[in-house]
N, C-alpha and C positions, 0 to 999 in steps of 0.2 A: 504494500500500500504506500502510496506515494504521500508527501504531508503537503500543507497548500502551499508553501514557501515553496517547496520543488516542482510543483505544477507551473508555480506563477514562473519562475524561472523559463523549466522549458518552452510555455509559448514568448515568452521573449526571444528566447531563441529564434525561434519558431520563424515569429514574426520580423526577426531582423534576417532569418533567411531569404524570407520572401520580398523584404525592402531592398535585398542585392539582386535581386532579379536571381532567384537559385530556382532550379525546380529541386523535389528532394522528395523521398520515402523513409520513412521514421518509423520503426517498431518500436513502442515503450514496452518495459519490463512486464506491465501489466496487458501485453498482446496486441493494444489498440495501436490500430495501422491510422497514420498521419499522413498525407499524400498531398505534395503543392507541385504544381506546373506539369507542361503537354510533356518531359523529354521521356516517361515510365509507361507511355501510353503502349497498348499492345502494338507490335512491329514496327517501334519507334526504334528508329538507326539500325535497323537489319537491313544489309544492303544484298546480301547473299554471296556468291560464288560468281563472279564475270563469266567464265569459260566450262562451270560446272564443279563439283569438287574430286579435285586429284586428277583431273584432265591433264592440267598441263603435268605432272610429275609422271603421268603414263605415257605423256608423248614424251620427256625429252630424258627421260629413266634409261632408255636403252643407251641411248652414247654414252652416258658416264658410267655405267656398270663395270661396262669393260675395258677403260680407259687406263692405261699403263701411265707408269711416270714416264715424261718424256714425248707421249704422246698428246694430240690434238685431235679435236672433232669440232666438227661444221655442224650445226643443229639449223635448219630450215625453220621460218619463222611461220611457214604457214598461215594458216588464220591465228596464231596468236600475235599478242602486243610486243616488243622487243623487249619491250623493259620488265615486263612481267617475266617473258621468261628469262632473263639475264640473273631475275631477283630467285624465283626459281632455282636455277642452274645452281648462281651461288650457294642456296641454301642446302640442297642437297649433297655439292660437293663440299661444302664442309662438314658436314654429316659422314660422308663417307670417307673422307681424306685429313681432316682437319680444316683448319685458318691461315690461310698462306698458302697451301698447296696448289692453289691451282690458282690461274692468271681467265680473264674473260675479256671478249671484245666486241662491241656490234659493229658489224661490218653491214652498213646499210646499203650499201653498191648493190652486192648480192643478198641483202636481204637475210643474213645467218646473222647467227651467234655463232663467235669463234670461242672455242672451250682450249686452255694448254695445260694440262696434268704437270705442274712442275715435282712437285715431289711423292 
């Protein structure tokens, strides 16, 4: 049980949340759901997947798998964005190789991502 000093408190709170322009969700102890502003509304900022999820890591998965130190591969940008898959690419190949290991390039003439396996 909350006492009236700590009620009055939190809608001060409350209330100087809402004078900063906050939206905000507030569980108190006692369960009561407090809810100010559009940003908690259902599929509020769910923007989803661009290309689907795990499309791009199924398309560009095979050239690094087997990707030696030393070696390179060309990845075709197809229907995807360059930048996605470069972001992509990186993150897999530090996954698979580490931070450093490998160099990347967009080669937008041809339209690839250039991949260099350095270590």
């Amino acid at each position: 049980m909350t006492t009236k000093l700590q009620h009055k408190a939190f809608n001060q709170l409350l209330e100087g949340l809402r004078n900063l322009g906050c939206s905000y969700v507030v569980i108190d102890k006692d369960g009561a759901d407090y809810t100010y502003g559009d940003a908690f509304k259902k599929g509020a900022g769910k923007k989803g997947h661009k290309y689907g999820f795990g499309a791009l890591r199924e398309y560009y998965g095979p050239w690094l798998k087997d990707l030696e130190p030393g070696s390179s591969a060309e990845i075709p940008c197809d229907k995807f964005d360059i930048v996605a898959l470069q972001a992509g690419v990186a993150s897999m190949a530090s996954d698979l190789w580490g931070n450093g290991s490998y160099m990347t390039s967009r080669n937008k003439e041809k339209n690839v991502l250039e991949v260099l396996r350095v270590l």
